[in-house]
KOLZAMAR-722618 format. One record per residue (C-alpha): residue in three letters; x, y, z; chain. Coordinates in steps of 0.05 Angstrom, whole numbers, plus 5000, padded with zeros to 4 digits. Layout:
<rs>
R,ALA,X,Y,Z,A .
...
</rs>
This chain:
<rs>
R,UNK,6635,8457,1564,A .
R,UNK,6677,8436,1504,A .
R,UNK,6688,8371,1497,A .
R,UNK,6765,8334,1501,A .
R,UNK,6791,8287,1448,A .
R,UNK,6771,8229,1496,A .
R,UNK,6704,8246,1505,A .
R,UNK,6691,8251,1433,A .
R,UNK,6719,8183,1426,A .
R,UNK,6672,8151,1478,A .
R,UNK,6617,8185,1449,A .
R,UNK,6635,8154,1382,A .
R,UNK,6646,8087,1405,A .
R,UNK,6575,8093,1455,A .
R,UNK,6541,8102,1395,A .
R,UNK,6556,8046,1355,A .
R,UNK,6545,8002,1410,A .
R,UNK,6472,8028,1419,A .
R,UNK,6465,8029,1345,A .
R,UNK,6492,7951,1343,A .
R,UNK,6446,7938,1406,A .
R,UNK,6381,7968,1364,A .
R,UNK,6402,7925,1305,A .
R,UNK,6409,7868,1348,A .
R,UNK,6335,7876,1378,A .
R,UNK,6306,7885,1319,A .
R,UNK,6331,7820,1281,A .
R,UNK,6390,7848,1240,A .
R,UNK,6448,7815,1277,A .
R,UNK,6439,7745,1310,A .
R,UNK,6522,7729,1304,A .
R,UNK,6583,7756,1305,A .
R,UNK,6600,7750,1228,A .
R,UNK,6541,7798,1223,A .
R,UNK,6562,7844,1282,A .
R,UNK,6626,7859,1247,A .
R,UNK,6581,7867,1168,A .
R,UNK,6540,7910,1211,A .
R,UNK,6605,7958,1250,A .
R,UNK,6635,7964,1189,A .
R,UNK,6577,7985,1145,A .
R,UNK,6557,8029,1204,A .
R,UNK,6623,8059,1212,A .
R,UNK,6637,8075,1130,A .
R,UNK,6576,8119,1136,A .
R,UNK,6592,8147,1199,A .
R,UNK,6659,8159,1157,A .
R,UNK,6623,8192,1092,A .
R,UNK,6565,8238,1126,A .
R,UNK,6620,8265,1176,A .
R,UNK,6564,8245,1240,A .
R,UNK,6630,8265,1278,A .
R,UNK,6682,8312,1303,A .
R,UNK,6735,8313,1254,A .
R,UNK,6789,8294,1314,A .
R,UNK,6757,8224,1325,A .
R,UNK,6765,8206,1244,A .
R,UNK,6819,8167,1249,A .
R,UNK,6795,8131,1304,A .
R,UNK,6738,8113,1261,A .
R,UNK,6789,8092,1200,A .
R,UNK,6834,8056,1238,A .
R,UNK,6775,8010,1257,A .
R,UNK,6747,8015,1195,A .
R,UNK,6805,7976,1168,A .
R,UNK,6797,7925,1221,A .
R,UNK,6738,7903,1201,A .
R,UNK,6759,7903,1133,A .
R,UNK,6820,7867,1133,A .
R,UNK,6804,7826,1195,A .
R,UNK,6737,7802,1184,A .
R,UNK,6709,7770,1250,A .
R,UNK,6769,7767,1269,A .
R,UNK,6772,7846,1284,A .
R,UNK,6718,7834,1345,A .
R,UNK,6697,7911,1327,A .
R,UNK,6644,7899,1381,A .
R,UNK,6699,7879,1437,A .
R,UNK,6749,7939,1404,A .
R,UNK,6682,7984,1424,A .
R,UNK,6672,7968,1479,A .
R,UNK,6737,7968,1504,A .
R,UNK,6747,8033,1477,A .
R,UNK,6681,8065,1507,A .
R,UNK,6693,8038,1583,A .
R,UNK,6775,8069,1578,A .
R,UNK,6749,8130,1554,A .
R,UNK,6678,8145,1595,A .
R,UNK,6698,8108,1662,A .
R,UNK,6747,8086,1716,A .
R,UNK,6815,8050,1684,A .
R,UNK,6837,8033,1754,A .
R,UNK,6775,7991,1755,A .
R,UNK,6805,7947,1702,A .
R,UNK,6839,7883,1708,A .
R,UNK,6913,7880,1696,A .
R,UNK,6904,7847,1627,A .
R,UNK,6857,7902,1605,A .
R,UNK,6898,7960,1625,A .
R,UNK,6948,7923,1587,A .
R,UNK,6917,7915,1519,A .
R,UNK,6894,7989,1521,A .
R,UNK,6961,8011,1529,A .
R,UNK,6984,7968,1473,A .
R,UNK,6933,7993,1429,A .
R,UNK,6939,8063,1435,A .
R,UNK,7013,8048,1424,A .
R,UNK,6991,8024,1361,A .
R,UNK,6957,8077,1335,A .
R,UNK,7011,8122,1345,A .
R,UNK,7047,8085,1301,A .
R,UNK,7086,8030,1345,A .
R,UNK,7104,7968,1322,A .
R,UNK,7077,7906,1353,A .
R,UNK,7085,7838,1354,A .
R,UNK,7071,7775,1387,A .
R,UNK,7125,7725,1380,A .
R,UNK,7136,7646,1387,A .
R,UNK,7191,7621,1412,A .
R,UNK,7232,7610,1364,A .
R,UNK,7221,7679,1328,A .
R,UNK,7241,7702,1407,A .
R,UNK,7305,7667,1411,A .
R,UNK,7363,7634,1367,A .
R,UNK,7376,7632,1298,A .
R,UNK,7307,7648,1275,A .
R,UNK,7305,7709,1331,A .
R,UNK,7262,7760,1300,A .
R,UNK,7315,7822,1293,A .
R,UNK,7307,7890,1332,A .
R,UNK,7313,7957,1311,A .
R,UNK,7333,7993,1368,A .
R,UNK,7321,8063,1331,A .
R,UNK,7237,8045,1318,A .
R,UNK,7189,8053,1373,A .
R,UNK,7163,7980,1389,A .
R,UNK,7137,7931,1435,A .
R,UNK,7160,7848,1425,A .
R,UNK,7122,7797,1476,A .
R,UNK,7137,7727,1479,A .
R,UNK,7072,7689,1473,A .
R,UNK,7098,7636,1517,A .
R,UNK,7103,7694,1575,A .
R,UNK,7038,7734,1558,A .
R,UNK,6998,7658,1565,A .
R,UNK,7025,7651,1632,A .
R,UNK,7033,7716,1659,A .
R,UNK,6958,7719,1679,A .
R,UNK,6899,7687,1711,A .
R,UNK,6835,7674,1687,A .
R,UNK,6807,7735,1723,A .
R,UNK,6853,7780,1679,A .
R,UNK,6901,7790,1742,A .
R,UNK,6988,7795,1725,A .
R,UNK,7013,7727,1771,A .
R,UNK,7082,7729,1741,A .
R,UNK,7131,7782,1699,A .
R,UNK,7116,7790,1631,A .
R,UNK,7173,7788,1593,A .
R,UNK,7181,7842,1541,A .
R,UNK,7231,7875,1481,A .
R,UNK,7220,7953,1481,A .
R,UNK,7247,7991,1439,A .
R,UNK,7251,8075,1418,A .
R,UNK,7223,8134,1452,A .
R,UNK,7216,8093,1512,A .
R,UNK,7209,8153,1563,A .
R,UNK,7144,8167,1512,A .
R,UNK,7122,8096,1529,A .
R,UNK,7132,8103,1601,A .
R,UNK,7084,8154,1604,A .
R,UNK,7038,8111,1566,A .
R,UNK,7047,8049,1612,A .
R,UNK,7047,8086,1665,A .
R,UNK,6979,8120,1665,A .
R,UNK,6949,8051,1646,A .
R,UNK,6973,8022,1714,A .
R,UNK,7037,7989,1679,A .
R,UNK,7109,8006,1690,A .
R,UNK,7185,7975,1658,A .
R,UNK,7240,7940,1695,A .
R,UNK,7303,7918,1661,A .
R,UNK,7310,7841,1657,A .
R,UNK,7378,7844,1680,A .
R,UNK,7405,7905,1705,A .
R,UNK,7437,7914,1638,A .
R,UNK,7424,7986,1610,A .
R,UNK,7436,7974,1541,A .
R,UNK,7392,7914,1530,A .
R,UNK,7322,7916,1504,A .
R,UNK,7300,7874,1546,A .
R,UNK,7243,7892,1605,A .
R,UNK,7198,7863,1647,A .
R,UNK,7128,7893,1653,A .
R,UNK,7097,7896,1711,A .
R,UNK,7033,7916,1736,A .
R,UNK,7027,7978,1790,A .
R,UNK,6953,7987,1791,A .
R,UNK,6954,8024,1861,A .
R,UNK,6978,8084,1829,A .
R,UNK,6984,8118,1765,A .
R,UNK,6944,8174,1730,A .
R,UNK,6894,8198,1687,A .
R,UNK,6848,8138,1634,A .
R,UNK,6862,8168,1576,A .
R,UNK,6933,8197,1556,A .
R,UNK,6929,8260,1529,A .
R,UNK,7009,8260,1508,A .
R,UNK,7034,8188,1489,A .
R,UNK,7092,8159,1448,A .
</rs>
């Protein structure tokens, strides 16, 4: 049976975990500084010797430059993981928060803009501006602190700026347990409230996104 895009990706992402898990046994990574030396090193070869299917490259590129850019601060080993339970198990077994942050990554790499804001880049003067004509997502980090509980569930509406091929994103949000409600009835304004609808949505992995 041939395998689908989201297979290949799990696959990937199992086998850097077991490769970082052999490392880790046999004395080559004791912290996380080294995890990430070790995941990117391990994924630039992965990269060069073509190990795998060509439609999983720029999964491996795109965290490539994580762990280039980001240092530590990439948490390649979390990103992995992450990746590998979306993509090989049950999404609806997922916290809120989870399903969340997967659909806001694969939003990413399809080429959405995303940002966390603080309060004063969400309102006033200083307001970040919004493009109403580019796909992206805008959370207040004041709302995304308190909109869950320590067990990952959603205990208030997180607010949220959305903008573009929002029916694209529905689908998106929609198959990760999440769906959009205007903040105020108002049809032209960006502004939504995310909510979480875990009791029923569809498949782990979207096949068709943004």
């Amino acid at each position: 049976m041939t395998e689908s895009i989201t297979e290949k990706s799990g696959h990937l992402a199992w086998c850097a975990l077991v490769a970082l898990e052999l490392a880790r046994h046999d004395g080559q990574v004791s912290s996380e500084s080294q995890e990430n030396i070790f995941l990117t090193r391990w994924l630039a070869t992965a990269l060069k010797q073509h190990r795998f299917p060509r439609e999983v490259a720029t999964d491996i590129q795109w965290l490539l430059k994580q762990g280039r850019m980001l240092g530590i601060r990439a948490r390649l080993r979390h990103k992995l993981d992450y990746l590998w339970r979306s993509c090989t198990g049950d999404l609806t077994q997922q916290n809120d928060l989870f399903r969340l942050t997967y659909a806001i990554e694969t939003a990413k790499q399809m080429q959405w803009v995303y940002r966390l804001l603080s309060d004063r880049e969400w309102s006033g003067r200083n307001a970040v501006p919004i493009n109403q004509n580019v796909n992206g997502i805008y959370l207040p980090r004041t709302s995304l602190n308190t909109a869950f509980d320590d067990e990952g569930r959603q205990i208030t509406p997180l607010t949220a700026r959305l903008t573009g091929n929002l029916a694209g994103l529905d689908k998106l949000l929609n198959r990760c347990g999440w769906r959009r409600k205007l903040a105020d009835g108002d049809k032209s304004s960006s502004e939504y409230l995310l909510l979480a609808n875990a009791e029923n949505f569809g498949s782990v992995c979207p096949a068709d996104g943004p």
